[in-house]
Wavefront OBJ file of the C-alpha trace (Angstrom):
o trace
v 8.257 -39.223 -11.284
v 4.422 -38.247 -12.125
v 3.845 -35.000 -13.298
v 1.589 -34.453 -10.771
v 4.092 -34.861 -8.219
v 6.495 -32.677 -9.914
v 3.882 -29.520 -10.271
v 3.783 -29.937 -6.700
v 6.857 -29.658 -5.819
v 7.413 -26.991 -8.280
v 4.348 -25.159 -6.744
v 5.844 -25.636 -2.933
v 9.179 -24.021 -4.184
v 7.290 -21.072 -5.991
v 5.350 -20.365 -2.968
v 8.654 -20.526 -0.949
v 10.388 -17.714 -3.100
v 7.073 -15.705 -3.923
v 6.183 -14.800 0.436
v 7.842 -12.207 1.868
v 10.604 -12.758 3.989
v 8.412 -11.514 7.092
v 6.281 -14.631 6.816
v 9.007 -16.735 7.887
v 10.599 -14.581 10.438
v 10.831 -15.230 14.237
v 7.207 -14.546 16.050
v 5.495 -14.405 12.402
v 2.749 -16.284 14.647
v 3.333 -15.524 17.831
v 0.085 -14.468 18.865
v -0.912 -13.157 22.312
v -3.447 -15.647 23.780
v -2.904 -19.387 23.079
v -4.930 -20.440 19.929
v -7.118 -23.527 20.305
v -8.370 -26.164 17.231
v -11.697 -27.450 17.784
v -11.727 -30.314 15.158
v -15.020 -31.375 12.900
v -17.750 -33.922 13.046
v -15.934 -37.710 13.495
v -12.879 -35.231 14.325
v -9.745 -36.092 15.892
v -6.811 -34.607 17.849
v -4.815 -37.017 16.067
v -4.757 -41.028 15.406
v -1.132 -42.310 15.634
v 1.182 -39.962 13.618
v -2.003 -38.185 11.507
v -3.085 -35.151 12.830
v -6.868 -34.310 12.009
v -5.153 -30.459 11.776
v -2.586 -31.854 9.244
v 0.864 -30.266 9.656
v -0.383 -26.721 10.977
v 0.144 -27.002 14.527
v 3.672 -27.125 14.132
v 3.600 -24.734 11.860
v 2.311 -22.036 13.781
v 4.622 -23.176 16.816
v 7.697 -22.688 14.407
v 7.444 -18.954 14.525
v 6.546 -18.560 17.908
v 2.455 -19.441 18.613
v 1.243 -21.611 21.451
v -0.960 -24.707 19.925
v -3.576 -26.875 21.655
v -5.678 -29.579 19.570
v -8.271 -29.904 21.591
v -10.520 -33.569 21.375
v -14.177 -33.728 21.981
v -16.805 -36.115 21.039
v -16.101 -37.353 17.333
v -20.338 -37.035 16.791
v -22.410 -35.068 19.680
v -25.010 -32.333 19.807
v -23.277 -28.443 19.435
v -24.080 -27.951 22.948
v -22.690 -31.349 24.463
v -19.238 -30.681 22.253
v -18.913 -27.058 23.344
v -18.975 -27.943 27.038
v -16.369 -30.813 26.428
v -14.174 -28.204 24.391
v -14.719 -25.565 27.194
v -13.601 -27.598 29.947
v -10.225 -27.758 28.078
v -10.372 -23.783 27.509
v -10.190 -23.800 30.867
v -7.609 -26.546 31.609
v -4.850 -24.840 28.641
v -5.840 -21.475 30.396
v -4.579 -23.044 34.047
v -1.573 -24.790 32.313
v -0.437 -21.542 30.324
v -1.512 -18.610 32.808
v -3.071 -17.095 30.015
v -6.232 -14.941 30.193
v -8.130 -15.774 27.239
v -7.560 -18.045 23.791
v -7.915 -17.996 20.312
v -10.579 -20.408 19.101
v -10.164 -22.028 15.483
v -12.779 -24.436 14.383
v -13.373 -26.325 11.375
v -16.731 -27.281 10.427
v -18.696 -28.863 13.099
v -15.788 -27.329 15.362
v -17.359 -23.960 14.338
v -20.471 -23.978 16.152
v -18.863 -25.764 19.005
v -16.061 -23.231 19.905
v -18.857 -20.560 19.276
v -20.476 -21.469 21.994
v -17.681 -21.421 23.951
v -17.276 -17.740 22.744
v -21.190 -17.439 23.544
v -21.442 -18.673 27.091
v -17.765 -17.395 28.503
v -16.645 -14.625 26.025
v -14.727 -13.657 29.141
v -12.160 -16.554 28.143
v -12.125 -15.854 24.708
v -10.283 -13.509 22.455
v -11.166 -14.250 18.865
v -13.800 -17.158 17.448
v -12.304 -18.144 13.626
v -14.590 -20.732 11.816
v -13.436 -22.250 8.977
v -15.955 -24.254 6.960
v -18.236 -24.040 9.767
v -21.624 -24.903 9.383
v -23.232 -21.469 10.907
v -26.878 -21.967 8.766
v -27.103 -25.752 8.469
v -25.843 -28.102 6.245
v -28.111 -29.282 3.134
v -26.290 -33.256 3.809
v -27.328 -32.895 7.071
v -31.146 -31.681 5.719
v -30.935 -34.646 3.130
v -30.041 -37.498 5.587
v -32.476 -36.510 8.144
v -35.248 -36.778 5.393
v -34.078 -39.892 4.024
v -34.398 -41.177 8.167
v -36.712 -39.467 10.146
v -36.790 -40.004 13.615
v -38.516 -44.097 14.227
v -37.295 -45.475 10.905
v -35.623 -48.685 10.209
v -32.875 -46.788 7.759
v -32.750 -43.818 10.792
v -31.766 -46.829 13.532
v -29.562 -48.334 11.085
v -27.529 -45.384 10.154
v -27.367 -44.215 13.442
v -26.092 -47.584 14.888
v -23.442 -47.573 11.736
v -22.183 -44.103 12.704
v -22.137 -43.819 16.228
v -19.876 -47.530 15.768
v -17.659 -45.913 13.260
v -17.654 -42.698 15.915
v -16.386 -45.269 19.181
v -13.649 -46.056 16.641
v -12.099 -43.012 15.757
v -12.508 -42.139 19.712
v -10.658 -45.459 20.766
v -8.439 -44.655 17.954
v -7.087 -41.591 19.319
v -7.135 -42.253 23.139
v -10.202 -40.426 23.980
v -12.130 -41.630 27.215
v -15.973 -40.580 28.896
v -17.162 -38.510 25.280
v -20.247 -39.870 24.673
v -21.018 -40.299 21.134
v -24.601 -39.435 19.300
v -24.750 -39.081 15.511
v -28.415 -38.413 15.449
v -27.387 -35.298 17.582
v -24.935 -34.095 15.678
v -26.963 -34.174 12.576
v -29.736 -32.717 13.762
v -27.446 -29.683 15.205
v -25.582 -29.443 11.860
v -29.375 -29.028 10.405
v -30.500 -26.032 8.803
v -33.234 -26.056 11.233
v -31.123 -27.074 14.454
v -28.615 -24.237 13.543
v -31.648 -21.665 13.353
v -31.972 -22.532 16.945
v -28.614 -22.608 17.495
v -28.395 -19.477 16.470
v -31.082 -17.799 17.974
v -29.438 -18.937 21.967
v -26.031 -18.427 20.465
v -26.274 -15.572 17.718
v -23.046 -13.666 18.193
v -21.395 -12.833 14.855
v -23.913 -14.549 12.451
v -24.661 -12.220 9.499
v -27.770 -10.465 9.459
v -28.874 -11.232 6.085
v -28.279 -14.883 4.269
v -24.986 -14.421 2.458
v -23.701 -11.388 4.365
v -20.892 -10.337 7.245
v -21.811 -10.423 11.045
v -20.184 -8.237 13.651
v -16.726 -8.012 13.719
v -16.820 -8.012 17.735
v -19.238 -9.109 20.255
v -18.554 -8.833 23.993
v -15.077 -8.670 23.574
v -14.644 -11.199 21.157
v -13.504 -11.012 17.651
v -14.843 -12.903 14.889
v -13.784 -14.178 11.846
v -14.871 -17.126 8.963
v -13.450 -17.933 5.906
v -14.013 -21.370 3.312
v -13.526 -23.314 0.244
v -15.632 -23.875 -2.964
v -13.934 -26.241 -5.110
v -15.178 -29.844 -3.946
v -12.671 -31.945 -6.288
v -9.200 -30.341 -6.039
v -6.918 -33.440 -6.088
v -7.290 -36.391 -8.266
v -4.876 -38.137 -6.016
v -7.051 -37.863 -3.158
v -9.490 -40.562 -2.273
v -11.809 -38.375 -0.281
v -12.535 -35.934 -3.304
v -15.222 -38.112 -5.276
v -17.471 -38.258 -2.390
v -17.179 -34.332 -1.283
v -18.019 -34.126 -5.635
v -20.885 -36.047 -4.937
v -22.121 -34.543 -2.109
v -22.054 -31.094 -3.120
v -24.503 -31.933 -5.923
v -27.089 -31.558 -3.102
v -26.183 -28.168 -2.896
v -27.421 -27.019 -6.988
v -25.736 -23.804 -7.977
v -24.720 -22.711 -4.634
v -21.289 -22.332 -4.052
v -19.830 -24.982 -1.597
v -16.738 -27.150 -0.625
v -18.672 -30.533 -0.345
v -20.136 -30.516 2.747
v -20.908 -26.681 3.500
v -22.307 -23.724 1.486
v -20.292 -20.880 1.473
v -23.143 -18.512 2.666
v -23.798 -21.144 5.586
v -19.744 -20.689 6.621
v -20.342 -16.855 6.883
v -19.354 -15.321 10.611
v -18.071 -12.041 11.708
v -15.465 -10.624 9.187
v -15.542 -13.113 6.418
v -11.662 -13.079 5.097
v -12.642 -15.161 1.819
v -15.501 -17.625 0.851
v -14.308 -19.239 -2.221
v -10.673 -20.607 -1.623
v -10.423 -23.185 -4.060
v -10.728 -25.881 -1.743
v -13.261 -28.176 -0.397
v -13.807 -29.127 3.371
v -10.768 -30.900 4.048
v -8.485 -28.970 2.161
v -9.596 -26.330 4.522
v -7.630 -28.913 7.453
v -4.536 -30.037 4.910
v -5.863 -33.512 4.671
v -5.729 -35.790 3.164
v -2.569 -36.085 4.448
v -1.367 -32.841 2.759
v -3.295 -33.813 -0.428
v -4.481 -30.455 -1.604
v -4.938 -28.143 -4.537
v -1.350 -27.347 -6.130
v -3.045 -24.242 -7.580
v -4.330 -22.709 -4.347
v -2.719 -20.954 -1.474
v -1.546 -23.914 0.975
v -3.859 -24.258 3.624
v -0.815 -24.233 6.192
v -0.242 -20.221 4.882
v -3.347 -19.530 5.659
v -3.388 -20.676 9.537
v 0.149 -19.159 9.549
v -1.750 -15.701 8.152
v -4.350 -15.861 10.308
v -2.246 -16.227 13.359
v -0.596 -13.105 12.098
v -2.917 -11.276 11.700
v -4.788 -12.418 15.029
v -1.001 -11.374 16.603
v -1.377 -7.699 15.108
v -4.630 -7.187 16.840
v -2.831 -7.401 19.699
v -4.717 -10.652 20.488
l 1 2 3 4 5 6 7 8 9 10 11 12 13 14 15 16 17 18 19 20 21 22 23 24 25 26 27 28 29 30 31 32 33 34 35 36 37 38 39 40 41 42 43 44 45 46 47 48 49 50 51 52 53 54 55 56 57 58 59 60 61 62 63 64 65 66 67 68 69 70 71 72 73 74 75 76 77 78 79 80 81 82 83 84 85 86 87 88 89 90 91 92 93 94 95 96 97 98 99 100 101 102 103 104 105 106 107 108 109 110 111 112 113 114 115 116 117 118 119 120 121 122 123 124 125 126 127 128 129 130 131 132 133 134 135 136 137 138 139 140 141 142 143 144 145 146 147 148 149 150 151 152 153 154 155 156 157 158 159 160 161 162 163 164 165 166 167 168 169 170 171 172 173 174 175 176 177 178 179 180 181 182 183 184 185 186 187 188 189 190 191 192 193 194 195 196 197 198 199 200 201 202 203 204 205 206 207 208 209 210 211 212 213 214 215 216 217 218 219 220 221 222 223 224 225 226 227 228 229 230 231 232 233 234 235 236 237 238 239 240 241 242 243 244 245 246 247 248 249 250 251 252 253 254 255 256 257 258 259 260 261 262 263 264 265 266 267 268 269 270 271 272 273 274 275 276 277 278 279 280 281 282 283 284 285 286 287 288 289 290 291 292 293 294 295 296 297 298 299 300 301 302 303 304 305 306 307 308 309 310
């Protein structure tokens, strides 16, 4: 066997032995409210047997927490995706009886469930985001100035994305979401988030790198995030989230977000080292041996979500 593969397994059976018994005891994550994933830009609920929230829905349902993956367009504006992901707030919230949800969302997710939060904080209990780009993205910034609006390398990237977008939609079974990458990348913008933010600004930090408010209209708020890009040589998606974060200088980032842009509400931690799919287990469960599991920290969350009483 590699040694890689054996420090991971050796890591796996230290973090076994090293949580407290607690973590793994019956309704560990049994939280009131049902909690609800809101997946990332060219996001998933899941293509065949790979879930875009690798191996931590089950997880949480193991001890006792009710788990939707919700699906909405793959690449859309913010305010297109959140009304896709809160007409199934309101569908799980029929199906279950319950009053209100937890909403988890990763990256692009994060801005989309906000608004959820934003426009029916009625229906929602607690808003986590989790890599979420909550002050624009620099990629986004640098893509949008290499095509502007009218040029031949905007049309062409668009038509390459939004293709690549139809596919992971047929891919997973969804049907009707519309799919717009020029949207999305304009709403994952620094200045499309600004104005984002000023219709939606519940639980964005007052000053650039700081906490927001803990609770707004009922609903709490939480962030946390990664700032390792390359974690896992194994891992075929870690060269380009290295590259990407050059964009970013100094700043601390995972690859595709800066940690000050991830900020909302009660930031738990923003420098995990992970990068922006660590932060969803993938790929495939390739993640940093060295690092708290990303599955611990759902299973945390939804424990500590639980002893709010939410």
């Amino acid at each position: 066997m590699n040694k890689v593969f054996l420090k991971k397994i050796a890591a796996l059976l230290m973090s076994a032995t090293v949580l407290p018994a607690s973590a793994w005891a019956t309704g560990y994550t049994e939280t009131k409210y049902p909690i609800v994933l809101a997946h990332g830009l060219f996001g998933f609920d899941n293509i065949g047997p790979v879930e875009y929230w690798y191996g931590i829905p089950s997880a949480l349902r193991s001890n006792g927490a009710q788990v939707y993956s919700t699906q909405v367009s793959a690449a859309n504006s913010t305010e297109v995706r959140g009304e896709q992901l809160l007409t199934q707030v309101k569908q799980i919230l029929a199906v279950t009886g319950a009053a209100k949800v937890n909403l988890i969302g990763h990256s692009h997710g994060g801005p989309t469930a906000r608004y959820v939060a934003s426009v029916r904080p009625d229906l929602v209990a607690s808003m986590t985001s989790i890599g979420g780009v909550n002050r624009g993205s620099k990629v986004a910034d640098l893509l949008l100035g290499i095509a502007p609006d009218g040029s031949l390398s905007n049309t062409v990237i668009v038509s390459i994305t939004n293709g690549l977008a139809q596919i992971i939609n047929f891919l997973s079974g969804g049907k009707g979401l519309t799919q717009d990458t020029l949207a999305a990348a304009k709403s994952l913008s620094t200045a499309g988030s600004l104005k984002f933010n000023m219709a939606h600004p519940e639980g964005i930090p007052g000053s650039a790198c700081g906490e927001g408010d803990y609770q707004v209209n009922g609903v709490a708020y939480f962030s946390w995030s990664g700032a390792k890009p390359y974690t896992n040589m194994l891992d075929v998606l870690d060269p380009a989230l290295a590259l990407t974060s050059l964009v970013f200088g100094m700043d601390k980032n995972d690859g595709l977000v800066s940690s000050c842009s991830s900020h909302l509400g009660r930031v738990i931690r923003d420098d995990y080292a992970m990068n922006h799919m660590d932060e969803v287990n993938q790929t495939i469960g390739l993640v940093n041996i060295f690092e708290t599991n990303p599955v611990t920290l759902y299973r945390q969350h939804a424990n500590r979500l639980k002893n709010m009483g939410l």
